[in-house]
C-alpha positions in Angstrom: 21.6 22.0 -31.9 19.1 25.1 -32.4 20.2 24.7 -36.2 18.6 21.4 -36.4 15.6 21.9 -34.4 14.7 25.1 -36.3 15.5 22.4 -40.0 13.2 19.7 -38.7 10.0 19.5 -40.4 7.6 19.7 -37.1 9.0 23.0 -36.2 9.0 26.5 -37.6 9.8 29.8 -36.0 7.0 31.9 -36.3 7.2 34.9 -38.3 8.2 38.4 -36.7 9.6 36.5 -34.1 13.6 35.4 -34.1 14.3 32.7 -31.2 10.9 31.1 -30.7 10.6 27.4 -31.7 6.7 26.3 -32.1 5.4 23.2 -33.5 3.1 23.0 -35.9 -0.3 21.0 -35.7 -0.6 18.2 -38.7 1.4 16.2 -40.7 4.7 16.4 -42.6 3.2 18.0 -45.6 1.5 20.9 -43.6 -2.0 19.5 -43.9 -4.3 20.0 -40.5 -4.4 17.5 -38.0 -7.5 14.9 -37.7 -9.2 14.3 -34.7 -9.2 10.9 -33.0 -13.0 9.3 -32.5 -13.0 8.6 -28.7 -16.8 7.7 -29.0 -17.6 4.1 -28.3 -20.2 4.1 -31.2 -18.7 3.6 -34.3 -20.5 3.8 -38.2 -20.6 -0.3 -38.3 -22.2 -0.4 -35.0 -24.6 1.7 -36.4 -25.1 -0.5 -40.0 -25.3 -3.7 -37.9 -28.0 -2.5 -35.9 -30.1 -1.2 -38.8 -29.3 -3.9 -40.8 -30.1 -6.3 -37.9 -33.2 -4.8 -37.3 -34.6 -4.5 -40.7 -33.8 -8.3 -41.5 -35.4 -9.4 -38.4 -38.5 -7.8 -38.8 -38.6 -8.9 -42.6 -37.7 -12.9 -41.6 -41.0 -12.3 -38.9 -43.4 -10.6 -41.4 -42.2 -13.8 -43.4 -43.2 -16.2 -41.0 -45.7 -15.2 -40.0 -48.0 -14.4 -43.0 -46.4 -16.9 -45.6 -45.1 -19.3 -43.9 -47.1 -19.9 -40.9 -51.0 -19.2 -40.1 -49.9 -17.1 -36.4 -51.7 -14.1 -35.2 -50.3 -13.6 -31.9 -48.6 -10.5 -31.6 -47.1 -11.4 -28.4 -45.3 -14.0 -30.4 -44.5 -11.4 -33.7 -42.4 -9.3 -30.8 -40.7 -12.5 -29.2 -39.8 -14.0 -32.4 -38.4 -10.9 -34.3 -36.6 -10.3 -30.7 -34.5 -13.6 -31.5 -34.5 -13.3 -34.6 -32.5 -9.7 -34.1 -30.0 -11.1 -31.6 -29.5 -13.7 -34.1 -28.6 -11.8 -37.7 -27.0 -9.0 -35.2 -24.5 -11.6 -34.0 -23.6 -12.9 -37.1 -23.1 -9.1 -38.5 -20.5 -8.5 -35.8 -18.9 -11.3 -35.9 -18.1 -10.8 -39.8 -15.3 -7.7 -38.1 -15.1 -8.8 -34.4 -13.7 -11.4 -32.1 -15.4 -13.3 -30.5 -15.2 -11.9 -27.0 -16.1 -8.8 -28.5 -19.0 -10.2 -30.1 -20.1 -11.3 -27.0 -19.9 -8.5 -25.1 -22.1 -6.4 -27.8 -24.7 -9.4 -28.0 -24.9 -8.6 -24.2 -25.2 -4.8 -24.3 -27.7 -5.1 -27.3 -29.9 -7.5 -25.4 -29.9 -5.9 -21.9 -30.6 -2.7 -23.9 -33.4 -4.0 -25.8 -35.3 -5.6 -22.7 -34.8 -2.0 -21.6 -36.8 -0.3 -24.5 -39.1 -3.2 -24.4 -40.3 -2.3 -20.7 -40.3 1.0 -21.2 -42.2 0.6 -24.6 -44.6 -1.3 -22.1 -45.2 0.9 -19.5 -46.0 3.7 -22.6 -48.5 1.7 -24.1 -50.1 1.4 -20.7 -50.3 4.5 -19.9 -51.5 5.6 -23.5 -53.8 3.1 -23.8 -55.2 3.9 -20.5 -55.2 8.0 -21.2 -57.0 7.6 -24.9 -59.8 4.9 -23.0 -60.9 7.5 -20.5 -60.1 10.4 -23.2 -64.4 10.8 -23.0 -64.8 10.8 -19.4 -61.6 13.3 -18.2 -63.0 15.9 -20.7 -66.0 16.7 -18.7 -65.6 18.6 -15.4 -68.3 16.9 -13.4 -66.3 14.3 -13.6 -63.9 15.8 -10.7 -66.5 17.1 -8.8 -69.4 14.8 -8.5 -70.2 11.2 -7.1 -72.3 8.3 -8.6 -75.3 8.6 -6.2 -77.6 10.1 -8.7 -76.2 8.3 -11.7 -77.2 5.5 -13.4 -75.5 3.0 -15.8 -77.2 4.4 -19.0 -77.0 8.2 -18.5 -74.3 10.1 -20.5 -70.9 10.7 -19.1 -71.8 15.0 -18.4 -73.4 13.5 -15.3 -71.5 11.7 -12.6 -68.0 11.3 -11.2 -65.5 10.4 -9.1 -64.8 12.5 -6.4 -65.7 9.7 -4.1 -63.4 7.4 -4.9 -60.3 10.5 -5.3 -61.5 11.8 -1.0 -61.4 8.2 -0.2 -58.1 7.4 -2.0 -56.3 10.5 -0.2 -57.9 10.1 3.0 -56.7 6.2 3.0 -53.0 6.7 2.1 -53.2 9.9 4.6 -53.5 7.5 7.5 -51.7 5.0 6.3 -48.2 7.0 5.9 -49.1 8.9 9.2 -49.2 5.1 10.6 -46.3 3.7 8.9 -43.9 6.1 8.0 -43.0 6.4 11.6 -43.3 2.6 12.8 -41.1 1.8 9.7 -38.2 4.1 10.4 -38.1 3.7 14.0 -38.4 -0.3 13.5 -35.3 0.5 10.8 -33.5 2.7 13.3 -34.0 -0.2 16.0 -33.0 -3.1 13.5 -29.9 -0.7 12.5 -28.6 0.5 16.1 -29.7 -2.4 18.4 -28.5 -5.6 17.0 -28.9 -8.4 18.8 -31.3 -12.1 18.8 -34.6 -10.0 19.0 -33.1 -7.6 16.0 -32.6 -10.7 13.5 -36.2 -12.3 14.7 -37.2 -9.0 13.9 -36.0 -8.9 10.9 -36.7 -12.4 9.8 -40.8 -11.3 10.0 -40.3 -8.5 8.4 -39.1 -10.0 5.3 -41.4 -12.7 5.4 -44.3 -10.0 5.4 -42.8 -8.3 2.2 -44.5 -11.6 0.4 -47.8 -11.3 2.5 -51.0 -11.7 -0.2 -53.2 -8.5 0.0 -56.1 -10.7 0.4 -54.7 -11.5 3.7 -53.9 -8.6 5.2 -57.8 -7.5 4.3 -58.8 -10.4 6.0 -56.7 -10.1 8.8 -57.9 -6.4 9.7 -61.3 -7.5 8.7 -60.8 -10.4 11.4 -59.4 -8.3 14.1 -60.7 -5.1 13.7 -64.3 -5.3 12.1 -65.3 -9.0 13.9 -63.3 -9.4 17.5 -63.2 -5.1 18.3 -66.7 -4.6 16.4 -65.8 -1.3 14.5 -67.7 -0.8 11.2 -66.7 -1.3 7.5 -64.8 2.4 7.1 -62.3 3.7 5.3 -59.9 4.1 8.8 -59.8 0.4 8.5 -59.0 0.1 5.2 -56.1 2.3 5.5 -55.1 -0.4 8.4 -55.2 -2.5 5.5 -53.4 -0.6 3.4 -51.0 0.2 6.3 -50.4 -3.9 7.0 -48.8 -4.3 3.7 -47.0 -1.2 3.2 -45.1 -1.7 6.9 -43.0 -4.0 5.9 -41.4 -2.4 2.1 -41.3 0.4 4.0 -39.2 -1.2 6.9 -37.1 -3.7 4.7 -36.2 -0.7 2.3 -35.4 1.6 5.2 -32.8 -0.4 6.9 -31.0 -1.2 3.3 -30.7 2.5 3.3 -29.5 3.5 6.6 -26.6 0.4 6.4 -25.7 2.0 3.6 -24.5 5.4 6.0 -20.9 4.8 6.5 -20.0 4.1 10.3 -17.1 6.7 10.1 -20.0 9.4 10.1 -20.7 7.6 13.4 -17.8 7.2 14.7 -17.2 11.1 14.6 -20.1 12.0 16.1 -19.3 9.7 18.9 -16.0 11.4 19.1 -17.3 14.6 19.7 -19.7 13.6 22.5 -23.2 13.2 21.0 -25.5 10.7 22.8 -26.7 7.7 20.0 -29.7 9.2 19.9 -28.4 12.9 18.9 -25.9 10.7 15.9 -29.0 8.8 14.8 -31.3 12.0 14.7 -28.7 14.7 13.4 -26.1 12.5 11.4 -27.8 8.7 10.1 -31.1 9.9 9.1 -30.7 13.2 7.3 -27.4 11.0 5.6 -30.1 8.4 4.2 -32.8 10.9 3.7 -33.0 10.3 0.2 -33.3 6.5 0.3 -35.8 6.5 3.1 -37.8 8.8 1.0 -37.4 5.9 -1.8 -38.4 3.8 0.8 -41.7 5.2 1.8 -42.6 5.6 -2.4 -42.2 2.0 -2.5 -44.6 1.8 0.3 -46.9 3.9 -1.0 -46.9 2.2 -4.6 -47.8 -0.9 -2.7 -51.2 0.3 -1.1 -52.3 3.0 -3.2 -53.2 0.5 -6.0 -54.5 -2.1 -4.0 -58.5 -3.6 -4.3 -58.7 -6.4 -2.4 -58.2 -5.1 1.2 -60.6 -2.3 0.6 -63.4 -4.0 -0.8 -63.0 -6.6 2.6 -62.6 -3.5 5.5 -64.7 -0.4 3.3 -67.0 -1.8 1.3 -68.5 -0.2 -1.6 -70.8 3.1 -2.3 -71.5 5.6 -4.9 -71.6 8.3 -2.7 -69.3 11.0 -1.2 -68.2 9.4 2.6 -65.6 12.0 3.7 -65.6 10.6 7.3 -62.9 7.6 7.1 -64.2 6.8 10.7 -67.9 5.6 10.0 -69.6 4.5 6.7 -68.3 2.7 3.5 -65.9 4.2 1.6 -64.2 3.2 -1.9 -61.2 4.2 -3.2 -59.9 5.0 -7.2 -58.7 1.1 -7.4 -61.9 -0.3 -6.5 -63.8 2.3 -8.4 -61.7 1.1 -12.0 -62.5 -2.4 -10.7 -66.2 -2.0 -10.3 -66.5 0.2 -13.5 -64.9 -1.2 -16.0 -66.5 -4.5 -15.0 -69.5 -3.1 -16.7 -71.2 -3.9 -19.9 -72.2 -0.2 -20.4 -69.3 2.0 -22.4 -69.9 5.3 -20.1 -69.3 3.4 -17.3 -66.4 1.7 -18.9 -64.9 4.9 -19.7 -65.0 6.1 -16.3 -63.8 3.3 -15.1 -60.7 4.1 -17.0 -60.9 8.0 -16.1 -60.6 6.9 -12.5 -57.0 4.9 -13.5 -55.9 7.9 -15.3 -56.5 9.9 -12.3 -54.8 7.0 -10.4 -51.4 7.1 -11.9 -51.5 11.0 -12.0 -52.2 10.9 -8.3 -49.0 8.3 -8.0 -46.9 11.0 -10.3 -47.8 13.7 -7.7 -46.6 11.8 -5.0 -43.3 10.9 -6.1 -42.7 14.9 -7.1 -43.7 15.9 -3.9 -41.2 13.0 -2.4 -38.1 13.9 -4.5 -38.9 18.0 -3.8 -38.7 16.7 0.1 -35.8 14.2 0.0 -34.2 14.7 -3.1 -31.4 17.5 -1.4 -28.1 15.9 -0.7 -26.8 15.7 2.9 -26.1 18.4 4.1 -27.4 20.6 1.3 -29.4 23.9 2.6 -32.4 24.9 0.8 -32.1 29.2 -0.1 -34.3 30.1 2.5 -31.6 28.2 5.3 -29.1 29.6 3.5 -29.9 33.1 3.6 -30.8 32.5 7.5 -26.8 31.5 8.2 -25.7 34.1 6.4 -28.1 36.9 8.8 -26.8 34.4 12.1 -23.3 34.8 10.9 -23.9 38.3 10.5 -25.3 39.0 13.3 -22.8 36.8 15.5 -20.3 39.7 13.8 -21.5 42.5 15.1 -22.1 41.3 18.4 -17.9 40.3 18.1 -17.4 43.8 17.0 -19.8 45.8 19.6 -18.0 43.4 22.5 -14.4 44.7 21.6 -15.2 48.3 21.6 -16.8 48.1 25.2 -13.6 46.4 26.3 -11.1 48.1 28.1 -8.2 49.3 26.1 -4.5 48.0 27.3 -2.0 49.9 29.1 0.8 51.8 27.0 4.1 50.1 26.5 2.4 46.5 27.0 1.6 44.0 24.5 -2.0 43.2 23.9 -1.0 39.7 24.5 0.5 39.8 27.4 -2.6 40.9 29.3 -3.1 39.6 33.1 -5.8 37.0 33.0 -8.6 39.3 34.1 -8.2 41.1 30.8 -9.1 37.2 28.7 -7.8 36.4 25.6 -7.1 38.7 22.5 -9.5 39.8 20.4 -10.0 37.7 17.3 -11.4 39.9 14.4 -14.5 37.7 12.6 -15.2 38.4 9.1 -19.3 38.2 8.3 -20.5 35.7 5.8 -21.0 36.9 2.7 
């Protein structure tokens, strides 16, 4: 039997070494051995993209400057879009069935609406960033108002530092008002259930489709007519806060369903009170989705016109008391600006949206830093602190053994009467 394992063509006793059987990687002829391709993308996916792409852009350049008089580039995008799908189809159908055909149509066309809103959102922000190129240049643009400005001086006078206080100072009160009515509205919709939990509920997500318009009206009704407080920025973050209540809720109790009940269920079993499970085990377990939740929120209101033009008003100058006094916001600073005939203007007017969507980048960085850990996950700074607690508890272990009294000879250690308490256990410190 060794005989004809050592004759077959696969095996080959290495050299120097009588008795060992190895096989050889490769063929029959000794050649080495080629690697499967486990990707999913293969050369013809490739050529039936390229050439799907290049004849639908050709076939729309066609139509649309010999064939037919259009202009509209909306259309161009639409129709080569189709057209792609189409002559991409018919390419891999040429070497695939026609489930599989399907399936890549699919992929290629959830795929392409993919790089179409993303190629969207780019061009926005571009666009946006090379309008107000001429205006962020200038420093005085960050650190001065429009009260001495006019419409025809040159954009090295002026600013918006108006509009960036009031923007901060709005949101500020706004989170401190909803952030904690929307997770303890969650919590409650979450851990009391019941009739009044589903009514509840049932208003909330009818207030997710609220107009802005009339929750500017509504604070402008209540607040500014009946109560008889002044237009001021506190009531446009009320405003601002009436709209951003309920994503903040709806989203909130999504997330904390999502904690599984046998986290619950243990925590229960080891004698904590509802409260303690909600507090120590639900909401650090969902932290990360209820910080999702309040950047929803926040998206909502920070952008938002209407309700501050109704409950602030508008001024060109600095107002850094929310309580008294009109004060506008980067929103309905763009608004007003780039409603102008006069380019400086316009230009700031598009500084101030720049400065808008880098104030919304901040916030969500600052959001992930603070609810992007895991549960459960320590920062270094709590990590080093268990290690010195665990240390600590150590030596304490160690110093209480040496004080106590040693046993008598010729008895065990633990068989001690019950005065002397149970053996020492010998605790290792953390590392």
């Amino acid at each position: 039997m060794t005989e004809l394992v050592e004759q077959h063509p696969l095996h080959k006793s290495t050299a120097g070494q009588t008795g060992t059987v190895r096989p050889v990687a490769g063929d029959r002829d000794g050649s080495p051995e080629v690697r499967r391709n486990t990707s999913s993308v293969h050369a013809s996916d490739l050529l039936a993209l390229t050439g799907a792409a290049v004849g639908s852009l050709a076939l729309t350049v066609l139509l649309f400057v010999w064939i037919a008089p259009f202009d509209s580039v909306l259309g161009f995008v639409v129709v080569a879009c189709l057209l792609f799908l189409g002559v991409y189809a018919v390419l891999v159908s040429f070497d695939e069935s026609g489930v599989a055909v399907r399936d890549k149509v699919a992929a290629v066309l959830w795929q392409s609406l993919a790089v179409l809103l993303l190629a969207a959102l780019v061009m926005v922000v571009v666009y946006t960033l090379w309008r107000g190129r001429s205006a962020l240049v200038h420093l005085n643009f960050f650190t001065e108002d429009m009260s001495r400005t006019g419409p025809l001086q040159p954009l090295s006078d002026g600013g918006v530092v108006h509009a960036i206080v009031g923007t901060l100072e709005q949101i500020a009160i706004s989170l401190a008002i909803t952030v904690p009515l929307g997770l303890a509205c969650a919590v409650f919709l979450n851990e009391v259930p019941g009739r009044y939990a589903r009514f509840v509920r049932t208003i909330v997500e009818a207030m997710t489709a609220l107009p802005s318009i009339v929750a500017g009206l509504f604070i402008y009704a209540t607040v500014i007519l009946i109560l008889g407080f002044d237009k001021s920025g506190f009531a446009a973050a009320l405003a601002l806060g009436v709209m951003m209540l309920p994503i903040i809720i709806r989203a909130a109790d999504v997330v904390i369903r999502l904690v599984p009940g046998s986290l619950r269920e243990a925590s229960y079993a080891l004698g904590a009170s509802q409260w303690r499970t909600v507090w120590t085990v639900v909401l650090p377990t969902a932290r990360s989705g209820l910080t999702t939740a309040v950047i929803l929120g926040t998206a909502r209101g920070i952008g938002e016109t209407s309700p501050v033009l109704l409950t602030s008003g508008f001024t060109a100058d600095l107002n850094a008391n929310a309580l008294s006094g009109p004060q506008v916001s980067l929103p309905l600073a763009t608004f007003q600006l780039v409603g102008s005939p006069q380019p400086s203007l316009i230009a700031r007017g598009f500084g101030s949206a720049a400065l808008l969507m880098a104030l919304v980048l901040l916030l969500f960085v600052v959001a992930r830093v603070i609810g992007g850990r895991a549960p459960g996950e320590l920062t270094r700074n709590q990590q080093h602190r268990r290690v010195l607690a665990s240390r600590r508890d150590a030596e304490r272990m160690s110093r209480r053994a040496r004080l106590r009294p040693q046993a008598p000879e010729g008895r065990a250690a633990t068989t001690g009467t019950p005065s002397d308490g149970p053996p020492d256990v010998p605790v290792r410190p953390s590392e």
